[in-house]
N, C-alpha and C positions, 0 to 999 in steps of 0.2 A: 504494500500500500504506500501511494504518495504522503510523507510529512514534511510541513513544512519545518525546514530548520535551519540554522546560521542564517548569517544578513543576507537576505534575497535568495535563498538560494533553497535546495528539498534535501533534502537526507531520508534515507532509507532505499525501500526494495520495491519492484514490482510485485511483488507475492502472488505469482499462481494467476498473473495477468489480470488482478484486478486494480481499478483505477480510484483516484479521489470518491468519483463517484461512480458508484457499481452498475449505474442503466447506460455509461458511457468508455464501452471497452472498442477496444479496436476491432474491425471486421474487416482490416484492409482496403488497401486502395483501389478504387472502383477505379476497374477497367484494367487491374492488373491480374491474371491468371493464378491460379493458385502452383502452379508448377514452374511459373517464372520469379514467386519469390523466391529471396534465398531462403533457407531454412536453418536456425539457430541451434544450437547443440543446445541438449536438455538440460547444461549446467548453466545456461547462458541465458537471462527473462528477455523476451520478447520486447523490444521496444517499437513503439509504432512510428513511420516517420510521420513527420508534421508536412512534410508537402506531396501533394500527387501528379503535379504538372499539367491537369487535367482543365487548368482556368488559364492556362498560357497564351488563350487567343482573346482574353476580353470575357468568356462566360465560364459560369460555375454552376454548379447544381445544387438540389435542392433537394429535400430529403428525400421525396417523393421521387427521384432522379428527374426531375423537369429540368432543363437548361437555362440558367437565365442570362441575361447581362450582370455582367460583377455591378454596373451601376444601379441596379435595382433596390429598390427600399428594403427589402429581402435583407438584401447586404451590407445596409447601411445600419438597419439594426443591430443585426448579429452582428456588428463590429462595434456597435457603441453596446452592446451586453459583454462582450470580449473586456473592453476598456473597464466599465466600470468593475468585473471581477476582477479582472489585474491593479486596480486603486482597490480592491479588498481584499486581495490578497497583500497587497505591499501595506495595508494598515494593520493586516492580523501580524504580519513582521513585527513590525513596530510596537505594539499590540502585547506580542509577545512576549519581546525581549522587557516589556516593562512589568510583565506577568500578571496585564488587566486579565477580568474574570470575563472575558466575553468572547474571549478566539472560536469558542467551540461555535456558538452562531452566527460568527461572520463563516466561518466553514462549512455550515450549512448551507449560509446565503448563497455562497458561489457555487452547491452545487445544487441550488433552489435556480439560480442565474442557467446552467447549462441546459435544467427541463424548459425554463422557457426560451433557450436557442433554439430548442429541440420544436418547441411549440410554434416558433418564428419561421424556422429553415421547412416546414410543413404546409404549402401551402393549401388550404380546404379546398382551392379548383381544382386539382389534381389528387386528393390524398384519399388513398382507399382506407376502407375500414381497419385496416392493421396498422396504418401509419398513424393514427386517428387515437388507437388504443396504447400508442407507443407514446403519445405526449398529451395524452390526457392529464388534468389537471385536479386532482381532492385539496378537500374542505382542510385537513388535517395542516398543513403547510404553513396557511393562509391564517390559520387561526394563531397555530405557531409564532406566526410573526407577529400576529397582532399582540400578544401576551408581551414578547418581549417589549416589544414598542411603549404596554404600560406598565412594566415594569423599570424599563430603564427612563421612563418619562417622568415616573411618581420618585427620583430623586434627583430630578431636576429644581432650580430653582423657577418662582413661576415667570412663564411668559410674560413681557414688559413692552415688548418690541418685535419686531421681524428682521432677517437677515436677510439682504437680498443677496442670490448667486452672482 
């Protein structure tokens, strides 16, 4: 399993090819043959590469495998959900090394952030009922956050003002 540890950086193992989050394991690179990967020795974890070459003309796909333009809104979200889980992960750093009580659900958040990539990169014109069941979305989550939200609200001091972004 991925941890986060030292300044920026992960420490530990792949174990048994499961990831931060366990609905997001690698299934290989579309449109690569399963006898043209290479294949790793069993003492050696699997790492998934991070590029497939597959968006090198301008378009990329979508979970559905629909083709789109990389400029599509598709893409422009899941790149601003990318963003902000990397400003959450570089805070649970921080976060950590000051050893606040709240890393465990900024780590949730991000892999709360990857289902709704997952819900994003699905587009409903295209998406069968399995794709449909693969980013569904429960109560459980949702409510989750809301708790934290009054919990880490109720030791706030009160609101006086607003902060503009």
């Amino acid at each position: 399993m991925w941890r986060v540890g030292g300044r920026f950086g992960l420490r530990g193992c792949i174990g048994a090819g499961r990831l931060l989050c366990s609905r997001f394991q690698s299934r290989g690179s579309p449109g690569v043959e399963d006898g043209d990967r290479s294949q790793p020795s069993s003492k050696t974890p699997k790492i998934p590469k991070i590029y497939t070459k597959t968006g090198d003309k301008g378009f990329s796909s979508t979970f559905t495998g629909e083709r789109r333009p990389k400029d599509d809104q598709v893409f422009e979200a899941l790149g601003t959900t990318d963003e902000l889980s990397s400003a959450i992960g570089f805070a649970m750093e921080l976060a950590m090394e000051k050893g606040h009580s709240f890393v465990e659900e900024l780590e949730k958040i991000q892999c709360l952030l990857q289902d709704i990539g997952s819900a994003l990169a699905t587009p409903r014109s295209s998406a069968r009922e399995a794709h449909l069941r693969h980013t569904a979305f429960e109560a459980g989550p949702i409510q989750e956050l809301e708790q934290w939200i009054d919990k880490y609200s109720s030791q706030l001091p009160p609101l006086t003002a607003f902060i503009l972004p």
